[in-house]
Structures are given as structure tokens and as C-alpha cells.
KETORVEX-480372 format. One line per field, with one value per residue (C-alpha): residue number from 0; residue in one letter; z, x, y. Coordinates in pm, 1 decimal, padded with zeros to 6 digits. Each point is the difference from the previous one (the first is absolute). Last residue first. Layout:
N
nr [NUM, ...]
rest [A, ...]
w [Z, ...]
u [X, ...]
v [Y, ...]
//
This chain:
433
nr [432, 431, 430, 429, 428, 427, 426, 425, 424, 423, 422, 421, 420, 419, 418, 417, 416, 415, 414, 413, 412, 411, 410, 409, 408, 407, 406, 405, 404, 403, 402, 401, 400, 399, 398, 397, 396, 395, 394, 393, 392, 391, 390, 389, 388, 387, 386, 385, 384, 383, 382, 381, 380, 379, 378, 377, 376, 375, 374, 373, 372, 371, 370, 369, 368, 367, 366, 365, 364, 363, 362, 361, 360, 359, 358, 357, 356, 355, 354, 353, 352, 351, 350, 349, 348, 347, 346, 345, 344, 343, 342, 341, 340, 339, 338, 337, 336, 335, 334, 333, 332, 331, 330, 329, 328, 327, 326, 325, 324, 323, 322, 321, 320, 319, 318, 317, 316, 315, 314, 313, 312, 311, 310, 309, 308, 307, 306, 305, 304, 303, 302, 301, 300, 299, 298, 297, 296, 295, 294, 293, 292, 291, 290, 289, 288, 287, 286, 285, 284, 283, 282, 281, 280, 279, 278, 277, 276, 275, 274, 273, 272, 271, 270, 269, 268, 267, 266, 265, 264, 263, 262, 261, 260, 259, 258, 257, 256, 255, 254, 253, 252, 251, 250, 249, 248, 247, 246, 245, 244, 243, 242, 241, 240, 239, 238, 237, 236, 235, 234, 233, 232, 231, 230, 229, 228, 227, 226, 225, 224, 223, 222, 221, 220, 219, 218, 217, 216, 215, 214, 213, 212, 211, 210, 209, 208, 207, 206, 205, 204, 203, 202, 201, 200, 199, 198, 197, 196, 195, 194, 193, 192, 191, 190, 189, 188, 187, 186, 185, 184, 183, 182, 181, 180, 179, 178, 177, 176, 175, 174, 173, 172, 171, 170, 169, 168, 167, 166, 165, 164, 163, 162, 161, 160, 159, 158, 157, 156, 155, 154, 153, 152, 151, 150, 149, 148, 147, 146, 145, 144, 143, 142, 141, 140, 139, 138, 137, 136, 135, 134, 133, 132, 131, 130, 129, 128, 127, 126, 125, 124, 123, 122, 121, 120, 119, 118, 117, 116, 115, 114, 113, 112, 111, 110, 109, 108, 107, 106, 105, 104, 103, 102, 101, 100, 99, 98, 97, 96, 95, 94, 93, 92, 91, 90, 89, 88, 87, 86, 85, 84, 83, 82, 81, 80, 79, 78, 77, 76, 75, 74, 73, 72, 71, 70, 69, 68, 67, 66, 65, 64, 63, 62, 61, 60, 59, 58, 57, 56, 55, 54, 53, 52, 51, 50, 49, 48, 47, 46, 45, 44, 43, 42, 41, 40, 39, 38, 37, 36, 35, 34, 33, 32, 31, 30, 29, 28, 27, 26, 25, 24, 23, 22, 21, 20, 19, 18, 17, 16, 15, 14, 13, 12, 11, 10, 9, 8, 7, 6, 5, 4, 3, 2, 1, 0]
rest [X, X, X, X, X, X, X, X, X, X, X, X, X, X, X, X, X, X, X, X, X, X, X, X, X, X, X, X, X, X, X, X, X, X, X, X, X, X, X, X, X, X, X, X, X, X, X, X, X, X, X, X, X, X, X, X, X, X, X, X, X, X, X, X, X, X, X, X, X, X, X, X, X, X, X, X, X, X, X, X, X, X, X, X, X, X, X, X, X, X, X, X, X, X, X, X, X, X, X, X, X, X, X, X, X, X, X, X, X, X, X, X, X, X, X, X, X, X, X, X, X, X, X, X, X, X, X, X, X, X, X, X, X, X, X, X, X, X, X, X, X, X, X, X, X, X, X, X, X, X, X, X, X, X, X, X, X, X, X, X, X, X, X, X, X, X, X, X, X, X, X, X, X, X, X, X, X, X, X, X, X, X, X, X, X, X, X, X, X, X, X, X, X, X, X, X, X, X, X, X, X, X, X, X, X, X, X, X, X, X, X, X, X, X, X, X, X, X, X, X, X, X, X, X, X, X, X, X, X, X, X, X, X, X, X, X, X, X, X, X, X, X, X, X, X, X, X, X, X, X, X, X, X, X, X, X, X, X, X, X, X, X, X, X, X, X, X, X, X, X, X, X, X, X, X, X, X, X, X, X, X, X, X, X, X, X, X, X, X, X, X, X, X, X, X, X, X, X, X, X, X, X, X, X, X, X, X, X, X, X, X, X, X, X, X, X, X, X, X, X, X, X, X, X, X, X, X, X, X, X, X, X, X, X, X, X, X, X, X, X, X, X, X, X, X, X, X, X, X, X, X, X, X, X, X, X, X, X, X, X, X, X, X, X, X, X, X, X, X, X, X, X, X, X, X, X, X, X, X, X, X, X, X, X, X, X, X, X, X, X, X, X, X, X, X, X, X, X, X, X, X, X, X, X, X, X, X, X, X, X, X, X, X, X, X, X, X, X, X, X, X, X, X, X, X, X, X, X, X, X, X, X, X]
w [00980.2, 00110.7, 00291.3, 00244.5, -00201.3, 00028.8, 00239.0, -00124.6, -00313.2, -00311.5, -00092.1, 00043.8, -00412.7, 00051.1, 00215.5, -00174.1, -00163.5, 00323.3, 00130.2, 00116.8, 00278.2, 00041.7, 00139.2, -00195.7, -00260.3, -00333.4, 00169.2, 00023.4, -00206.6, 00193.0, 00322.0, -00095.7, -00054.1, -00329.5, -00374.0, -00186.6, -00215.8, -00136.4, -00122.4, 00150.9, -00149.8, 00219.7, 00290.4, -00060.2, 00032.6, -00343.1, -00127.6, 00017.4, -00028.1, -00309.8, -00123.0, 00129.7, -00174.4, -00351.2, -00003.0, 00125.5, -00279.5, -00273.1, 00166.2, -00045.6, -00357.2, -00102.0, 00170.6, -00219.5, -00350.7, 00079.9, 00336.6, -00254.9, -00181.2, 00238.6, 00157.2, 00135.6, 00288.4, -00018.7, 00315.9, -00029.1, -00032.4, 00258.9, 00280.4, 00181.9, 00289.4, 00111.9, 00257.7, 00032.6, 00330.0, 00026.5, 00349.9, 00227.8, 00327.8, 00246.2, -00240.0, 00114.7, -00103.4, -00247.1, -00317.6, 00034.7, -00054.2, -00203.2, -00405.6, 00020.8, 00176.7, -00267.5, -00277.6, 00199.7, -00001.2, -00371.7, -00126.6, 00214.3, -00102.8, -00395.9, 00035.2, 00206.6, -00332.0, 00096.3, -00164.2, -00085.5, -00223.5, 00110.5, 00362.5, 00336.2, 00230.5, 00377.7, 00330.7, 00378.0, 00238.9, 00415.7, 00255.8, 00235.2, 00137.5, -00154.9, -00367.5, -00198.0, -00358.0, -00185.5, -00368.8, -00208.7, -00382.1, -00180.4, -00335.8, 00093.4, -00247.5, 00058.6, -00061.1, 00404.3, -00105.7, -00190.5, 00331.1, 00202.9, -00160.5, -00032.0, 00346.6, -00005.9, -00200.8, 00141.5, 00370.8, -00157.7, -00182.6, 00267.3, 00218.7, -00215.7, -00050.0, 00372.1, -00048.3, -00243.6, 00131.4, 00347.7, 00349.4, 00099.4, 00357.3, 00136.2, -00034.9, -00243.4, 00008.8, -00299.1, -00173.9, -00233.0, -00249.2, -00216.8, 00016.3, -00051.1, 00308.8, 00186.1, -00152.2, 00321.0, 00144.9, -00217.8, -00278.5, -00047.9, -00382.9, -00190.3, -00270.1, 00156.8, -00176.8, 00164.9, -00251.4, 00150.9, 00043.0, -00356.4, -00071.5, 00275.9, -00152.3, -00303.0, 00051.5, 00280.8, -00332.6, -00059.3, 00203.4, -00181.8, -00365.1, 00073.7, 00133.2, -00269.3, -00231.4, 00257.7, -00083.4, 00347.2, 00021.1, 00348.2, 00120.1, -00082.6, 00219.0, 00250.6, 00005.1, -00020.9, -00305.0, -00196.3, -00090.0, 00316.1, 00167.6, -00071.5, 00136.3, 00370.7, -00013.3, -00068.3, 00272.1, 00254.3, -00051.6, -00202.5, 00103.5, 00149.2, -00194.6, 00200.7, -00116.6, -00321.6, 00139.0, 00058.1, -00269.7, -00200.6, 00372.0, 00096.7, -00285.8, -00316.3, 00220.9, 00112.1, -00321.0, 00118.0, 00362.2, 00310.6, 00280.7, 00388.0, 00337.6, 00283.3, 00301.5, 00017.7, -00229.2, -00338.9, -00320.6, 00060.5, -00013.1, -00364.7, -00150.9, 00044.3, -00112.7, -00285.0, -00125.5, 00134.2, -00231.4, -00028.4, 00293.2, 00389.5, 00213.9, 00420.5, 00260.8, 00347.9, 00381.1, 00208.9, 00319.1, -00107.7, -00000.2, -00014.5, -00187.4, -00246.6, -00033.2, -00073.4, -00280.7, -00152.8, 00047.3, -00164.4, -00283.4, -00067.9, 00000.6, -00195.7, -00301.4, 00061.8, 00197.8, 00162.4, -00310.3, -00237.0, 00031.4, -00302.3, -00086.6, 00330.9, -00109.1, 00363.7, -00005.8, 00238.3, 00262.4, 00347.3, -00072.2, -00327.1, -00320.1, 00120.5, -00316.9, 00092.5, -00226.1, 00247.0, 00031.3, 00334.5, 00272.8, -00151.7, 00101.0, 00362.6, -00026.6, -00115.9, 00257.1, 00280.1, -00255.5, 00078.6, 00380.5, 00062.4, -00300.0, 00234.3, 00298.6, -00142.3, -00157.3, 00356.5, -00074.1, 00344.0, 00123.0, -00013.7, 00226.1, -00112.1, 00285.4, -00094.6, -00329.6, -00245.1, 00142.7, 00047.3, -00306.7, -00102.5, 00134.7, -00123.1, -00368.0, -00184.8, -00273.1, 00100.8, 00098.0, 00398.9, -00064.6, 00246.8, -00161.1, -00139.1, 00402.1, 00047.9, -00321.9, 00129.8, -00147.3, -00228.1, -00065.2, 00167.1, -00023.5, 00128.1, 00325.8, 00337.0, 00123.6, 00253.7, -00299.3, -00254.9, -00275.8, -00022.6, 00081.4, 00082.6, 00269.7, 00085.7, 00218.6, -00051.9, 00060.2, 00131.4, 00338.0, 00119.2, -00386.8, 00031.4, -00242.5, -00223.4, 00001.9, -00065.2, -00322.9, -00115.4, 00073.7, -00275.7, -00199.3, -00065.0, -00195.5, -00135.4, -00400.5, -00137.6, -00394.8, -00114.8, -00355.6, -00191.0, -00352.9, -00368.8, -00145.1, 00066.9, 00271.0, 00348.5, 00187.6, -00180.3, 00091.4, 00361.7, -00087.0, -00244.3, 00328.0]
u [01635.1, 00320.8, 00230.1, -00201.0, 00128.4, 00351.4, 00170.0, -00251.5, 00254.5, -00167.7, 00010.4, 00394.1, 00082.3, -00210.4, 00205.2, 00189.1, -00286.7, -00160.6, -00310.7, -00298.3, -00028.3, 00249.0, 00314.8, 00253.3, 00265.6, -00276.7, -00281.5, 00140.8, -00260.0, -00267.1, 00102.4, -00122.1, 00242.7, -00031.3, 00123.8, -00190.5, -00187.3, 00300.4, 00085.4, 00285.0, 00315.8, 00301.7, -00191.0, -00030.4, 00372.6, 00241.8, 00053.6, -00348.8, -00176.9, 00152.6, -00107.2, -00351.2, -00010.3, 00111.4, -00221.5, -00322.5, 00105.0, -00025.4, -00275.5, -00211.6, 00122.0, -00108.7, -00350.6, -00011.4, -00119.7, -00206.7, -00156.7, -00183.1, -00066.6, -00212.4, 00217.3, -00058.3, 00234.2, -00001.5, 00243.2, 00216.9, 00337.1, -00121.9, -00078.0, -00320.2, -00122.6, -00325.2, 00068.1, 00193.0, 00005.0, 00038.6, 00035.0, -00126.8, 00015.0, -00120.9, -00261.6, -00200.8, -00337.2, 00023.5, -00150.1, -00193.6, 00149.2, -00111.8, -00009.4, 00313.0, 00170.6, -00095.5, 00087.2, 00306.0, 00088.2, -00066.2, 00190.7, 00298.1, -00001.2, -00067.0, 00256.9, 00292.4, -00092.8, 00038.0, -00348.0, -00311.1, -00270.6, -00370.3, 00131.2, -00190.2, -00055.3, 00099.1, -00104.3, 00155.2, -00105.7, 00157.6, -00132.8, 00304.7, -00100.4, 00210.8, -00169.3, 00154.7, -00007.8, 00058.2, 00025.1, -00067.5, 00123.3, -00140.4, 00163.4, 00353.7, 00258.9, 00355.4, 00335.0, 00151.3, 00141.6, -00268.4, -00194.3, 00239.3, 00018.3, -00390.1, -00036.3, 00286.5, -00133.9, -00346.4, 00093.4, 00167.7, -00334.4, -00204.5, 00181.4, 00003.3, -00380.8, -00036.7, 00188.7, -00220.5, -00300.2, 00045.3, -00081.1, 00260.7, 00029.3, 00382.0, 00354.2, -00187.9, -00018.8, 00095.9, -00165.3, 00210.4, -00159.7, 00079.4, -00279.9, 00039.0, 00122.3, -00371.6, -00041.2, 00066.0, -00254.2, -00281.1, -00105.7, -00373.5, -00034.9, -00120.9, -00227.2, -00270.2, -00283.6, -00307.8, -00178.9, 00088.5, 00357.3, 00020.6, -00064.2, 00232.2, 00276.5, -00117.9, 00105.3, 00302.8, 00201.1, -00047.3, -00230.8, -00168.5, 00052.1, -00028.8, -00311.0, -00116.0, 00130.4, -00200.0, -00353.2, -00179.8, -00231.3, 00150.2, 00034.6, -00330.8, -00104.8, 00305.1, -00245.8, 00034.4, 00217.7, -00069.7, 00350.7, 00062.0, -00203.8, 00315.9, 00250.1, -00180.0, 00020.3, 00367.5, 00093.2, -00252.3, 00140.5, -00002.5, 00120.1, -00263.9, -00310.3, -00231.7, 00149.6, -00134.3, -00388.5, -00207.3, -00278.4, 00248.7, 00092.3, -00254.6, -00211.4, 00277.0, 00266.7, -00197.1, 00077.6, 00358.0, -00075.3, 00051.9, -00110.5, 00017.5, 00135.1, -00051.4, 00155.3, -00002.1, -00069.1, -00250.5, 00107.2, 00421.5, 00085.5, -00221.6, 00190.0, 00361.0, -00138.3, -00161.3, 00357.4, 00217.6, -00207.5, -00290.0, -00081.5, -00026.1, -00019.2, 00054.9, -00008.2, 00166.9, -00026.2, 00267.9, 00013.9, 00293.8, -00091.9, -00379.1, -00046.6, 00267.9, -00113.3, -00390.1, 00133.4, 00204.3, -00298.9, -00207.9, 00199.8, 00065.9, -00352.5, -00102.8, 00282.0, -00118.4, 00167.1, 00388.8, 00074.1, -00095.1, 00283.2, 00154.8, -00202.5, 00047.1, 00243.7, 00027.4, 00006.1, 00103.4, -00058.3, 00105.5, 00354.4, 00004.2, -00076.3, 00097.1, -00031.4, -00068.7, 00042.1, 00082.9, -00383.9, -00189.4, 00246.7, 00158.3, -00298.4, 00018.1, 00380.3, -00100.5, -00244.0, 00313.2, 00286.6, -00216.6, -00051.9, 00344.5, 00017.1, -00225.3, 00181.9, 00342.2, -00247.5, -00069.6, -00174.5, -00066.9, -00358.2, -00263.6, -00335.8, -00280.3, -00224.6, 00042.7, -00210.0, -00061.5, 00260.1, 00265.9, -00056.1, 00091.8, 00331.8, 00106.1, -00049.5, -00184.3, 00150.0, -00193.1, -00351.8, -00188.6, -00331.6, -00164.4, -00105.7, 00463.1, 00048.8, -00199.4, 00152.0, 00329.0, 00201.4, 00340.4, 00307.2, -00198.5, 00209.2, 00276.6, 00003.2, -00094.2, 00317.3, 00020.0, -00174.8, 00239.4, -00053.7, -00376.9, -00239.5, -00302.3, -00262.2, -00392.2, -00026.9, -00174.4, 00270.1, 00328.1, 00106.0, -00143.1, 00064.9, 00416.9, 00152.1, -00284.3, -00138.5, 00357.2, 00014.9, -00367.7, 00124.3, 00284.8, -00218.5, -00319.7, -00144.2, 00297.3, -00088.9, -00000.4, 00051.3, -00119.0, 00036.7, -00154.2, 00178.6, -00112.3, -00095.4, -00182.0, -00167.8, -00026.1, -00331.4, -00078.6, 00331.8, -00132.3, -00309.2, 00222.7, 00184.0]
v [-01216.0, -00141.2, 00118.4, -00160.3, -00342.1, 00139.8, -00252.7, -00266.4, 00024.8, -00054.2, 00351.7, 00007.1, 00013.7, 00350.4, 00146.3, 00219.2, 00157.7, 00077.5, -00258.0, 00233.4, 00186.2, 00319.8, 00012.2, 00273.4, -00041.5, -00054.8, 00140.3, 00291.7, 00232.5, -00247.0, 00164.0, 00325.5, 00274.8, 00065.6, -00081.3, -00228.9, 00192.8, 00133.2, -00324.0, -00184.4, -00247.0, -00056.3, -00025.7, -00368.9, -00041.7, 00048.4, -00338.3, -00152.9, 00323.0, 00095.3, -00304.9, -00021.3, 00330.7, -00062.1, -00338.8, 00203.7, 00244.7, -00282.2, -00142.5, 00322.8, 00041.3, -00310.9, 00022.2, 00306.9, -00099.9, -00285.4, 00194.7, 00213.1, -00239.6, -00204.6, -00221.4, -00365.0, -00141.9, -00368.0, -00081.3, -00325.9, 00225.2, 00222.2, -00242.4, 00073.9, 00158.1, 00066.2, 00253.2, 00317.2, 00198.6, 00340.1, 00173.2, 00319.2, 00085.4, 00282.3, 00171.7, 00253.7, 00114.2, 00345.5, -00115.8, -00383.0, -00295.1, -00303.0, 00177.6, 00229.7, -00293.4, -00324.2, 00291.3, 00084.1, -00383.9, -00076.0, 00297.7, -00116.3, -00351.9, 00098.8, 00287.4, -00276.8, -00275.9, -00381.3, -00008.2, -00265.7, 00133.7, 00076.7, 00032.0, -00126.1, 00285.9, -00001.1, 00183.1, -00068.9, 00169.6, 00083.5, 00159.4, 00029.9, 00351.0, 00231.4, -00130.5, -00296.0, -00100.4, -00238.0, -00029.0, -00336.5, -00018.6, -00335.4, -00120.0, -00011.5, -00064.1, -00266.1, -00001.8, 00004.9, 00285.6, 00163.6, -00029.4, 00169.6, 00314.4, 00008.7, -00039.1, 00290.0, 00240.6, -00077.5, 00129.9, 00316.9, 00067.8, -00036.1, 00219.6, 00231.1, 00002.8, 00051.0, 00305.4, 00139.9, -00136.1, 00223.9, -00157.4, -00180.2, -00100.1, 00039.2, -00238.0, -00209.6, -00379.2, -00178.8, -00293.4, -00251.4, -00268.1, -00324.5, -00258.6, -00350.6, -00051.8, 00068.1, -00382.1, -00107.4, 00193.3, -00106.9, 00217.1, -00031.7, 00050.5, 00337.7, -00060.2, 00267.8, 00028.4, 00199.4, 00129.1, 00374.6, -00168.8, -00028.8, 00352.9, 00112.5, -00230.3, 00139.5, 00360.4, -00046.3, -00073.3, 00395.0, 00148.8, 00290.6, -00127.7, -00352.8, 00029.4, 00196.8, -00307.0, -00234.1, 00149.6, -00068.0, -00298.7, -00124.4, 00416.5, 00018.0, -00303.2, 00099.3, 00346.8, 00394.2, 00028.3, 00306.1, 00067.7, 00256.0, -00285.7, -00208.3, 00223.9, 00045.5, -00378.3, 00004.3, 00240.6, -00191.3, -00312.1, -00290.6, -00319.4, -00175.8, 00113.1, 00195.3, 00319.4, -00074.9, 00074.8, -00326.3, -00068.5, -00252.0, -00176.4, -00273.0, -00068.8, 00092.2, -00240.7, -00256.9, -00222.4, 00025.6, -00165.4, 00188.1, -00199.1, 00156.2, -00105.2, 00202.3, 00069.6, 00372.7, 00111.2, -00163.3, 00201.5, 00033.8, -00373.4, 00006.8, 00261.4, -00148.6, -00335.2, 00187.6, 00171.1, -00359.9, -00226.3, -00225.7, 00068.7, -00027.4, 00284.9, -00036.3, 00217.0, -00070.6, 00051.6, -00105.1, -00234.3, -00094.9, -00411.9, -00013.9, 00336.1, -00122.3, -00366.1, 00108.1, 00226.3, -00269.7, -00223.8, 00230.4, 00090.9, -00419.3, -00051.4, 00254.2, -00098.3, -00403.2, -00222.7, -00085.0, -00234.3, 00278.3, 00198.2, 00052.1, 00281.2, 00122.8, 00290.1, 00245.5, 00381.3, 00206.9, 00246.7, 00114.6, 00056.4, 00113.3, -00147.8, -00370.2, -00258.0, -00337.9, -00313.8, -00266.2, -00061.1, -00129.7, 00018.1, 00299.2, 00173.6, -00043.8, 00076.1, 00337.9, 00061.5, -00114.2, 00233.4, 00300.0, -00055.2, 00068.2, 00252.0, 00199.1, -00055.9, 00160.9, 00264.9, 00104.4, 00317.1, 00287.1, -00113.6, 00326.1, -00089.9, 00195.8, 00141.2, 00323.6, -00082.1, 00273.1, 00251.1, -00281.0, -00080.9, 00359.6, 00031.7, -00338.6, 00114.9, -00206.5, -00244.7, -00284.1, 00104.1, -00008.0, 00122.5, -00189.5, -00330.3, 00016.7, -00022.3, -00346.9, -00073.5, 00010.2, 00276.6, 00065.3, 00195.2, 00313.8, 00301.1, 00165.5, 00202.6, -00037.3, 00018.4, -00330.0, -00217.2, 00125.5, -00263.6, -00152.8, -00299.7, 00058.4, -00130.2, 00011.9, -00304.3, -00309.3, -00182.8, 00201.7, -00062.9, -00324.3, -00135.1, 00087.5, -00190.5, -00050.8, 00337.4, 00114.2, -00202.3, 00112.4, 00407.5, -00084.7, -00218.7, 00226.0, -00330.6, -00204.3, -00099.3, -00285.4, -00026.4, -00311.9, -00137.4, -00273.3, -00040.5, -00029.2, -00326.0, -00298.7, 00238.9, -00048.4, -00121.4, -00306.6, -00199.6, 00023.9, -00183.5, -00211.1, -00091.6]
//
């Protein structure tokens, strides 16, 4: 055992992510092998039409040109042989909850990020071996049992363990320790870095910064400037930090959130924005009635063809504040997405909750003199709302015809106001996010 004890540290965590390799077109390999292995297939919406795009390829496809995000059309063009399968998403959760289970057996503290990722906390779980051992026979269980090919990270934390499942595909398993960080990713461009994008990448080499090694030494107050709290969460990213825990699924509770599906794509910022803003009126609503502050604000979002991200930032100072939420969340947007690709879905969730009366919240003085003023006017209108209806009070902002204007009378995911003394009914556990 002190062999095993060796191999994780007397403090800090161990983390996995694993990561499904081309799951969709994996999942119909293994159902139908005599059809599909070794074959050059996609997976996409319209099959009989010809139109849409590519959700995703096997790798056989991806070796001839075959990218996600293509347009049917044209992979037909570059490989006539390709063979389009219509999405079976009721199969793919199938196979979902099996990997998941797999990892369960070794750690109760899994996280799923979507369904063909997540990430697993072993550092409890030193009875079943050492980190490596336990990737590889996760790994080794998976392709035995599914018949699915995965990619594995382990870490210190969820940032590297992310980065790590995504340097050795498919099937590998790779180390990402935080004294690797300047060696393996400080000459790598920012984009590199999971969770910035092209938009914010293109922004930093407007301010001269080319590198995650630049990017790691880069003056945080300039940061600050351009990104607002996005600033050093990128700058602590660069150096790879990431304090963010594993949240198993029954802690998923502890989170108060709502998504709403739009009745077309959206395309413009300015409506998107709304959207955002109605959706963090009423997490925010709800979270100052249940007493408590958020200090991590997730979005989601969700293109036509059910690729979904999520994206979250860590606040300096905890909030129950509808600006802070919504300023956080179009930031998070502005940053992820680029201009003119369509959204289908969008949502807020708030982690990292605590109770408001045990919450240290420290103000600069700025904050001194208005957080008084803010609370008072959160009181007035939590009031009004109470007797009057929650449409009794709207911004101007707020007023459209997207579903997250009505989110208040209308379906939408998410737990409503007046059901939040049913969240621990299994009833409304889909309900929940």
C-alpha cells in the first residue's frame, strides 16, 4: 500500500476526465460492427435531404477530410463513399449511463459534462491502485464491455485533466501535472487552452498576446480591463489553476439554474443578450429566496444541431445580484461564441452556493456605498413580485418574444419559483439543473 500511497499527493486531488472518442459514430460501430467498422461514416440530421451538417465523424472518415460542422453537401463531394446515420440520441444516452457506471465503480465523485465526457475524483480511491492504473483499467473495462474507444487525462485538477484527455486520441491516456504546465503548453497559442475560443484569442493578440506563456505572465489589471472577471480566470488558467471541485451528481442540487429553448436559431448579440438577461433575473430571483449567493455563473449553450457547452467563471466576490449574473454570462458568451453561428438554447446556472447570512462578502468602496442600495431595491422588487405576479415588475430589456421573456408562466428547464419547495421530489429531478 505505501507503493500506492506514493503515487497521489498528501494534498491536492487526482482527477480524471474521460473522454468518449467520436462517440456517436463509436456507439453505432458497436451495435452494428459488420456494418460500420472500419468504415468512413457520419453522423448528421437530414440524412434523406442531404442537408445539414456533420454532427460528428469516425476517424476513419475525419483521415479523409471528413470535419464536424461540414456541410453534408460537401462531404459527400470529398468522400462519396461516406455513410450518413440519422442520430439516435435515445441510444447514445443508452451507452452513456454504461461508461458512466464504469466510473462510478471506482469513485462516487463523478461529474458528467456532457454525455460523452466527465470527470471522475480518485483521490479517494487508492484501494483500487495507483492514478495510471485506475485510468487504464477504466479504459480497458470500456473497450471490453461497450466496445468503445476512450481518452483519458488525469490531473491535478479538472483544467489539466480536461487538457490531457484531448493530447493522445483516440485511446490514449495522458499525464498533465502542474509543473508541466510552462514545458508542455506556455509555447502553444491561447486558443489551445480549453476554454478560450477563437473570439477571445483574436482579442488577446490585439494586446500583444500570442502565447498561454505570455498570456500566464500577462499584467492582470489589463486583463481586467478588457475582460472583466474573465481577466484572471484566463490568467490563472494560463498557469493552469483550476480550484474548481468534481461535483458529483447528487450534489447537482446545489445549483439553481433554468435553460430555454428558442422558438428559431439566434444569430444576433442583441437578442441573445436578452435572453440572457431575462434568464439571470430570475436565477437571481430565486436565489435571494432561498437566502443564499452564488460564486460560480455557468452558461450553456446549444447550436441547431444538439452541440451543446457549458462555460463558467469563478467570482472575486460572492453575489445574489441579477447585473452581476447577467454581466457575467454575456461576458462568458461574448468571449465562447463566435458572431453570426446559431444558437438553439441557452441557460444560466449558478454554482457554489452558500448561505447569505454565513457569506463574507468584502467590498471595495465603491461597492460599500451602493451594496445598500442594491438590496434595498432587490427587497422593493421581490415584494412587488410576491403580491403582484412575477410579471408585475420588467425592464425594458426584458420585453420580447423569446421564451425566456415568459419564463415565469411558460415551460422552460429549470425549477420555477413555485416549485422550488418540490426540488426534492424525484417527480421533478429532470426538472433540476
Amino acid at each position: 500500500m505505501t507503493t500506492v500511497e506514493h503515487h497521489y499527493p498528501k494534498q491536492g486531488r487526482v482527477i480524471l476526465h474521460i473522454d468518449m472518442n467520436a462517440f456517436y459514430c463509436s456507439v453505432h460501430e458497436a451495435v452494428e460492427p459488420d456494418i460500420y467498422r472500419g468504415k468512413p461514416i457520419a453522423v448528421a440530421g437530414s440524412v434523406e435531404l442531404r442537408r445539414g451538417i456533420i454532427v460528428t465523424s469516425s476517424y476513419v472518415a475525419r483521415s479523409m477530410g471528413i470535419k464536424t460542422g461540414m456541410q453534408v453537401g460537401q462531404a459527400l463531394k470529398i468522400c462519396p463513399d461516406l455513410m450518413l446515420i440519422r442520430p439516435d440520441f435515445e441510444l447514445y444516452r443508452s451507452f452513456s449511463r454504461r461508461f458512466m457506471q464504469i466510473a462510478y465503480s471506482y469513485s462516487p465523485m463523478v461529474e458528467s459534462m456532457s454525455i460523452d465526457e466527465c470527470f471522475v475524483d480518485i483521490t479517494g480511491s487508492k484501494q483500487f491502485g495507483t492514478p495510471l492504473e485506475i485510468a487504464g483499467t477504466i479504459q480497458q473495462r470500456i473497450m471490453k464491455e461497450l466496445q468503445l474507444p476512450c481518452s483519458i487525462g488525469v490531473a491535478p485538477n479538472k483544467l489539466l485533466a480536461k487538457m490531457g484527455s484531448d493530447m493522445k486520441k483516440p485511446n490514449g491516456i495522458s499525464v498533465l501535472r502542474l509543473r508541466d504546465v510552462p514545458t508542455v503548453l506556455w509555447d502553444k497559442p491561447c486558443n489551445y487552452l480549453y476554454g478560450i475560443g477563437k473570439k477571445t484569442a483574436d482579442k488577446l493578440t490585439k494586446l500583444g498576446i500570442f502565447t498561454l506563456g505570455q498570456l500566464a505572465e500577462g499584467d492582470e489589471l489589463l486583463l481586467s480591463k478588457h475582460f472583466g472577471v474573465m481577466g484572471p480566470h484566463l490568467k490563472r488558467s494560463a498557469n493552469g489553476i483550476d480550484n474548481s471541485p468534481v461535483n458529483p451528481e447528487q450534489e447537482q442540487s446545489k445549483s439553481i439554474g433554468h435553460t430555454t429553448t428558442l422558438p428559431r436559431d439566434y444569430i444576433e448579440r442583441k437578442e441573445i443578450h436578452r435572453v440572457f438577461l431575462n434568464l439571470a433575473d430570475q436565477v437571481a430571483r430565486r436565489l435571494r429566496k432561498q437566502e443564499l449567493m452564488t460564486s460560480t455563473i455557468q452558461i450553456t449553450i446549444r447550436d441547431p444541431d444538439m452541440r451543446t457547452i457549458t462555460r463558467s467563471v469563478t467570482l472575486p466576490t460572492p453575489t445574489e445580484h441579477m447585473d452581476d449574473i447577467y454581466r457575467t454570462s454575456c461576458q462568458l458568451y461574448d468571449h465562447q461564441w463566435e458572431d453570426g453561428k446559431p444558437v438553439r438554447l441557452l441557460g444560466i446556472t449558478l454554482q457554489n452556493l452558500t448561505s447569505k447570512e454565513e457569506t463574507f462578502v468584502q467590498l471595495d468602496l465603491f461597492d460599500y456605498e451602493k451594496q445598500p442600495k442594491r438590496e434595498n431595491l432587490n427587497k422593493i422588487m421581490d415584494g412587488l413580485r410576491d403580491k403582484f405576479g412575477e410579471n408585475a415588475i420588467l425592464t425594458a430589456g426584458m420585453m420580447s418574444d423569446d421564451p425566456s421573456a415568459f419564463i415565469r408562466n411558460h415551460k422552460s428547464r429549470g425549477t420555477s419559483l413555485q416549485m422550488d419547495h418540490l426540488k426534492n421530489n424525484p417527480l421533478h429531478k429532470e426538472e433540476e439543473k
